[in-house]
C-alpha positions as CSV (number, residue, x, y, z in Angstrom):
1,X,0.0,0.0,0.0
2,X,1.3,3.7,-1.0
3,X,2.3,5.5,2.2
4,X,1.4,8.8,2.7
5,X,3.2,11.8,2.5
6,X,2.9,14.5,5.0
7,X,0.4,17.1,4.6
8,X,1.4,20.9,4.1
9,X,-1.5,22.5,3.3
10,X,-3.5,23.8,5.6
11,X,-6.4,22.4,5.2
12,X,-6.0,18.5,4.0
13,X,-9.1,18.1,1.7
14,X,-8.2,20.6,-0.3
15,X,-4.2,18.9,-0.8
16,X,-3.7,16.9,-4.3
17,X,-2.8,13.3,-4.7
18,X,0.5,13.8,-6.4
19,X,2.0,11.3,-8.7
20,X,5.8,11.4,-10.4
21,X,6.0,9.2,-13.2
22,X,10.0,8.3,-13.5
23,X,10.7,8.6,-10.0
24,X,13.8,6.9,-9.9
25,X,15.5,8.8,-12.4
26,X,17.6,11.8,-12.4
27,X,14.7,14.5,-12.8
28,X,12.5,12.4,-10.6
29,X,14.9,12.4,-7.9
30,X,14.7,16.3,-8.7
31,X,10.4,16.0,-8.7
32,X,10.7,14.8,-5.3
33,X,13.5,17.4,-3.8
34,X,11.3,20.5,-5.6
35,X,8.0,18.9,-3.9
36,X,9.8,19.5,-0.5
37,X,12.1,22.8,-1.2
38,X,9.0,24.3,-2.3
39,X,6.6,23.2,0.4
40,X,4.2,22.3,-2.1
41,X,1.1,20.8,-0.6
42,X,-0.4,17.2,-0.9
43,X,-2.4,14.6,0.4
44,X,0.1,11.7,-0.9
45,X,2.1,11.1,-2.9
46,X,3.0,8.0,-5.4
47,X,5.8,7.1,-6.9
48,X,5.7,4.9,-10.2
49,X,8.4,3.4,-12.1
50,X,9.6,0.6,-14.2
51,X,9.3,-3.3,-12.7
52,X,12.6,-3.1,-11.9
53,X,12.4,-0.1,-9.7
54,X,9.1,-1.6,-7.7
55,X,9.6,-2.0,-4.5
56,X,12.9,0.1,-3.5
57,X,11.4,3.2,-1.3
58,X,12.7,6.7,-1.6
59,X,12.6,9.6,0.9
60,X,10.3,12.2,0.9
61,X,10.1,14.6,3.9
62,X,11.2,12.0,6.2
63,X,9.3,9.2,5.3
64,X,10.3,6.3,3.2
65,X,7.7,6.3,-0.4
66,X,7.3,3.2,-1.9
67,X,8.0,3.0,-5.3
68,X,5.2,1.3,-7.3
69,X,5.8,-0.3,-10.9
70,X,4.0,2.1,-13.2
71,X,0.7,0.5,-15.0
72,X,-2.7,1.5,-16.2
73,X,-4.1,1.4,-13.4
74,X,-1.8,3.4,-11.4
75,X,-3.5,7.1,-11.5
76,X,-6.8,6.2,-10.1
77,X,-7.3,9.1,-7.5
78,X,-4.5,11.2,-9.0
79,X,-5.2,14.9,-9.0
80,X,-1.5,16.0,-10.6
81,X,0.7,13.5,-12.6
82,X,4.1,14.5,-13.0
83,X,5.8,13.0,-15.6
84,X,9.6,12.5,-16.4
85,X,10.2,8.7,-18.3
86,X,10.4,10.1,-21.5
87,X,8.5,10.9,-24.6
88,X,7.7,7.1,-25.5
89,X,6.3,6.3,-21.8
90,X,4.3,10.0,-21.9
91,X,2.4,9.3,-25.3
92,X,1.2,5.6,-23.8
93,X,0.1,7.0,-20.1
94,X,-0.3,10.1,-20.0
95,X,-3.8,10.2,-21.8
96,X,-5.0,7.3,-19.2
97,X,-3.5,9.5,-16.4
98,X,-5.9,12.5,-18.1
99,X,-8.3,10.0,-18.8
100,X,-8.5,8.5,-14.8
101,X,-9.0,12.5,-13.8
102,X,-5.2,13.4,-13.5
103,X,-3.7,16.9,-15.1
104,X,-0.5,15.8,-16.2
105,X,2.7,17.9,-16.9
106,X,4.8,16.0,-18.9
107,X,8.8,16.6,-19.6
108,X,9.7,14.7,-22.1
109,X,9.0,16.0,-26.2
110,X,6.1,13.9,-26.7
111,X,3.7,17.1,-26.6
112,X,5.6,20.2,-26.7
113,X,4.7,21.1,-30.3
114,X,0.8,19.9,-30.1
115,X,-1.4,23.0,-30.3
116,X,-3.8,22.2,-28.0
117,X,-1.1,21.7,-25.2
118,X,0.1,24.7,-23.7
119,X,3.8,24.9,-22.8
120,X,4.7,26.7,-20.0
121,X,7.9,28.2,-18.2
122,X,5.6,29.9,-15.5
123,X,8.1,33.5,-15.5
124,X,7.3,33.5,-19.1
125,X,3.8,32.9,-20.8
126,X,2.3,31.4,-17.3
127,X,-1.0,32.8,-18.9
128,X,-1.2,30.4,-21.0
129,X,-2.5,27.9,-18.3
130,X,-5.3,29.2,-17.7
131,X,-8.2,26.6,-16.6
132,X,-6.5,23.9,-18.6
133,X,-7.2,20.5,-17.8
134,X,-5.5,17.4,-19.4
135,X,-1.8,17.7,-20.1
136,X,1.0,21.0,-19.6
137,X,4.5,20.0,-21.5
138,X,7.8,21.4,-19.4
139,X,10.1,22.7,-22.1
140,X,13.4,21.3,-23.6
141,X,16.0,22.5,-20.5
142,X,18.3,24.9,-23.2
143,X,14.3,26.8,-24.1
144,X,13.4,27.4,-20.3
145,X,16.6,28.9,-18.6
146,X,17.0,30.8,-22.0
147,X,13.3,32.4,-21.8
148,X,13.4,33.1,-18.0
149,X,16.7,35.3,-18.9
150,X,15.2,36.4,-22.1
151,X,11.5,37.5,-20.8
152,X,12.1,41.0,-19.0
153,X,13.9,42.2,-22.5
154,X,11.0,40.7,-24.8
155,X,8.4,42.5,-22.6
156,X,9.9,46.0,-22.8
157,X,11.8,45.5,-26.9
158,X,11.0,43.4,-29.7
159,X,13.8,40.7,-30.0
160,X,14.3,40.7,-34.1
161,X,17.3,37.8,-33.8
162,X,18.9,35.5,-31.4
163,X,22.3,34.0,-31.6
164,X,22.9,31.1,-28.8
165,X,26.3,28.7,-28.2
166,X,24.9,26.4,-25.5
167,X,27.6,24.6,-22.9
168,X,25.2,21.5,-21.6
169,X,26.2,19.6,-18.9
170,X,26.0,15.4,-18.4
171,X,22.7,15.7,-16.5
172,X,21.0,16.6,-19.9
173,X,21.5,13.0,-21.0
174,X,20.4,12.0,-17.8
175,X,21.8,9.7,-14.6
176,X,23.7,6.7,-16.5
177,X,25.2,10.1,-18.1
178,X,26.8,11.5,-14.9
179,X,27.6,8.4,-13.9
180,X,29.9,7.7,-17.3
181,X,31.5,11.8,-16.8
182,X,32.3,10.6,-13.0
183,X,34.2,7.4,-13.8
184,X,35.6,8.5,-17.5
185,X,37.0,11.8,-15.4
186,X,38.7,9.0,-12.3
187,X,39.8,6.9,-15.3
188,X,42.1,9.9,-17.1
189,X,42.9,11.2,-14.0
190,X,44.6,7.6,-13.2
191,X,45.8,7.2,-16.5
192,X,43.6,4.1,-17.1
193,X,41.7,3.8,-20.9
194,X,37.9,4.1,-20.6
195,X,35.3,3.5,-23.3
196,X,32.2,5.4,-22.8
197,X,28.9,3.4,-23.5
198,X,26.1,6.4,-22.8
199,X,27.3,9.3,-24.9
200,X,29.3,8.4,-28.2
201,X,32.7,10.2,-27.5
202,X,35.0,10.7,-24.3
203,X,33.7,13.3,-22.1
204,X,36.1,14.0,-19.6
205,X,38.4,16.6,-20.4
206,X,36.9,17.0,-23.9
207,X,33.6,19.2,-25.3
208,X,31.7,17.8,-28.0
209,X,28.7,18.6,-30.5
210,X,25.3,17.6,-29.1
211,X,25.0,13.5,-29.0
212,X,21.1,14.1,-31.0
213,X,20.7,12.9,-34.2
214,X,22.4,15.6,-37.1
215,X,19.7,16.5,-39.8
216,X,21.5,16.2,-43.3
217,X,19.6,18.9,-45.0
218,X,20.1,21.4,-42.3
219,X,23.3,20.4,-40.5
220,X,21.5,21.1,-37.2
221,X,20.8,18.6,-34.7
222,X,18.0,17.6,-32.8
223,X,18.5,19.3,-29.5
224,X,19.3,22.3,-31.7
225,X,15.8,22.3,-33.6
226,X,14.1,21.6,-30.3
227,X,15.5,24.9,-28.6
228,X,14.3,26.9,-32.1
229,X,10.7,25.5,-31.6
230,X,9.9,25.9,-28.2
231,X,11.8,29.3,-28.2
232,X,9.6,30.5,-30.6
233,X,6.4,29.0,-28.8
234,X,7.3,29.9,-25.5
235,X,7.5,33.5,-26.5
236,X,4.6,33.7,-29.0
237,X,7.5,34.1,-32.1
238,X,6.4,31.8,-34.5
239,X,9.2,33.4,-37.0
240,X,11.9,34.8,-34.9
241,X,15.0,33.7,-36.8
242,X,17.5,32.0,-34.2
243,X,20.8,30.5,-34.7
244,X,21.9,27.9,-31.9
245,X,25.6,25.4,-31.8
246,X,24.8,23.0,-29.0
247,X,27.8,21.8,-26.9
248,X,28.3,18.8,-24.7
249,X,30.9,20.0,-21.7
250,X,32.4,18.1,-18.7
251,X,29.9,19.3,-15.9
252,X,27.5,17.2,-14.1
253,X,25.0,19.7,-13.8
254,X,23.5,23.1,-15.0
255,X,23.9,24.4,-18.5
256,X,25.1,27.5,-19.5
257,X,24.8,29.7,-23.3
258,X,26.3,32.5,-24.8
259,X,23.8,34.4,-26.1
260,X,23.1,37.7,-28.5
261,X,20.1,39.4,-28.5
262,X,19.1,41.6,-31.7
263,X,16.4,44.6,-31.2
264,X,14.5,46.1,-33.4
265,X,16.4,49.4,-31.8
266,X,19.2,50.1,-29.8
267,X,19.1,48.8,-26.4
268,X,20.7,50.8,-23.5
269,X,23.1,47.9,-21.6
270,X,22.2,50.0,-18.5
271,X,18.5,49.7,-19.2
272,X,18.7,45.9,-20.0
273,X,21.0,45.5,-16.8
274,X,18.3,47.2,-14.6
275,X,15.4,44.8,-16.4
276,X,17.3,41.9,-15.7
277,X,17.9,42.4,-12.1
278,X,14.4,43.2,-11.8
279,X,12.8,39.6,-13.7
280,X,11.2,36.8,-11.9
281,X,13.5,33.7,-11.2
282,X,16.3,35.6,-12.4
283,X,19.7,36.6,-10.1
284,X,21.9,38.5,-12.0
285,X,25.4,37.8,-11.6
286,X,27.6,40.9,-13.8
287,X,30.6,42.3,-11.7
288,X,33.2,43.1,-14.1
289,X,35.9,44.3,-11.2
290,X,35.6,40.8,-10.1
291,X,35.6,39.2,-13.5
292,X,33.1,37.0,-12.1
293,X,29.8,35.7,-14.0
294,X,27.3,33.5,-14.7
295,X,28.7,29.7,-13.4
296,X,27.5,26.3,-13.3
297,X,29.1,25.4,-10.0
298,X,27.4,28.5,-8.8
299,X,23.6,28.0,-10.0
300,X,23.9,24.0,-9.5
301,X,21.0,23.2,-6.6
302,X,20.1,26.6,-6.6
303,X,16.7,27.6,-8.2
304,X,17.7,30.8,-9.8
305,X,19.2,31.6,-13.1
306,X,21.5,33.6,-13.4
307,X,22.2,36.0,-16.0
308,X,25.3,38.7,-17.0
309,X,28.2,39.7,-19.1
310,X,25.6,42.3,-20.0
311,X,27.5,44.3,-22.8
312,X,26.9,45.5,-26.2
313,X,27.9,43.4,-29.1
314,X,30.9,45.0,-30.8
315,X,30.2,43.4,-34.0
316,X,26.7,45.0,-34.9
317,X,27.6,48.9,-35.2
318,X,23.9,49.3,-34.9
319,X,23.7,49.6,-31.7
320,X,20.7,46.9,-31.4
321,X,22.6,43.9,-30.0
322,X,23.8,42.7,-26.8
323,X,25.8,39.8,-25.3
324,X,24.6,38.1,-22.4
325,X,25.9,34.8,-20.4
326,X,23.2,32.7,-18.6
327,X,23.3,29.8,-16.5
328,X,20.9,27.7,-14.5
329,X,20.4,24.1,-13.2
330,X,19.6,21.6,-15.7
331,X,17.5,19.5,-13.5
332,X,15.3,22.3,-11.4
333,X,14.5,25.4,-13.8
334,X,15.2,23.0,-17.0
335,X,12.9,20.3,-15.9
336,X,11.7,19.4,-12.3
337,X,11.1,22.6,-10.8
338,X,9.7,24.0,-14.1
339,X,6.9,21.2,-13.3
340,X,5.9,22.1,-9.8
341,X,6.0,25.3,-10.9
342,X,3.0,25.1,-12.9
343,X,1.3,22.6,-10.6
344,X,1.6,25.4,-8.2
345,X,0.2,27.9,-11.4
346,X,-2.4,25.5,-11.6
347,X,-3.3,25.3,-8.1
348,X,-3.2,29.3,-7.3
């Protein structure tokens, strides 16, 4: 039998049942430390998995969660599934989870691009929730810490191009992936040979293009076409022209990007440093005495992101462009805490 969680809310019939599909993985691990960093308030919650995972119990606020093999029977009572097994698992269950009364917010791809599913980075477009009921998609990781640093700008100037060079950690290919930058990185150190299995080159000490597939007619990859998409969705842009180079670096966790805005006019760099420091979920991080900046080791486990090296691009004349360097954790504001975010939207 599920145990039950402890109850935050004040008053307990009003608390959902709370379910996180993928529990055992990386951003489920991150589901479950969000719930409780944020206080958010259930009744219960469930934690569903793969066979394999069934049984094994996790912790959650001090008491030990079952985990429970994931099936079709496993959302009946459900108020808010939250999913994170991937886009495969999402298009099989999520519609029974909708379908047994659940509203599921689901990060994996399987539903980003569908029109009739909203998809939400809360700072951002959280209007776009409204009364839905059914299924929210959590964006690609790279599309919601960009748009959190990119939303006070887009409010006050129209963005007319963006130019991004992405620096993505291991956690972005998920737990097995950590795991292989952890050992490969022991291995060099000792001087031992190491063949990675997870991602197809060496990763420690070494960057790399994006491990997606390449599309031949375009050159870019997948993870590349993903952040142009949901970009341009999650800022209501269907035809902003944006240029990305996604990079695989040696960090466990948070990703960072280079990134150049172009206006439609010139931008003050004061102006856009006082709107930055000023937008939700954003810390900005821009002391140029200190040469210190935007860094992963410094947003890792922190819910923020953080945005600086606010300058003006020396390369447009113009006036119209500016340089910016953003950071944020991969697994919170990319993915799980993204998610409780907007079960917290949809529960306010």
């Amino acid at each position: 039998m599920t145990q039950h969680s402890p109850i935050q809310a004040a008053d307990a019939a009003n608390a959902p049942v709370v379910a996180i599909v993928g529990a055992t993985g990386a951003v489920g691990v991150e589901l479950i430390r969000s719930l409780e960093m944020r206080n958010f308030p259930l009744s219960s919650l469930r934690l569903l998995a793969s066979a394999r995972s069934a049984g094994r119990t996790m912790d959650f606020r001090g008491a030990q969660v079952p985990v429970e093999e994931l099936t079709e029977d496993s959302f009946a009572g459900v108020d808010i599934a939250l999913f994170s097994a991937g886009a495969t698992i999402s298009r099989k269950f999520g519609p029974i989870a909708v379908a047994a009364g659940a509203q599921v917010i689901d990060n994996s791809s399987a539903f980003r691009m569908n029109d009739d599913v909203p998809l939400v980075v809360p700072e951002v477009n959280g209007d776009t929730i409204g009364n839905q009921s059914g299924i929210i998609a959590n964006p690609n990781c790279v599309a919601a810490i960009l748009t959190v640093a990119l939303a006070p700008l887009h409010r006050k100037h129209t963005i007319r191009r963006l130019n991004i060079a992405t620096y993505q950690a291991a956690s972005g290919a998920g737990a097995a992936a950590m795991e292989e930058l952890r050992q490969g990185t022991l291995a060099a150190i000792e001087g031992r040979d190491f063949t990675p299995e997870v991602l197809p080159h060496p990763y420690a000490f070494n960057i790399f293009s994006h491990n997606a597939d390449v599309d031949p007619e375009t050159g870019y990859n997948g993870e590349e076409l993903k952040v142009i998409a949901e970009t341009r969705r999650i800022l209501a842009r269907p035809d902003l022209p944006v240029g990305i180079t996604c990079i695989r670096v040696p960090i466990l966790r948070a990703h960072a990007m280079a990134v150049t805005v172009e206006f439609e006019e010139p931008v003050d760099e004061a102006e856009a440093r006082a709107l930055l420091a000023e937008g939700a979920g954003l810390r900005l991080v821009d002391d140029r005495a200190a040469n210190h900046f935007p860094m992963p080791c410094e947003v890792s486990g922190g819910e923020d992101v953080h945005v600086g090296r606010i300058r003006r691009d020396l390369g447009d004349p113009s006036g119209r462009s500016l340089a910016l360097f953003i950071a944020g954790d991969q697994l919170l504001k990319g993915a799980a805490q993204n998610a409780v975010q907007i079960a917290e939207a949809l529960r306010a």
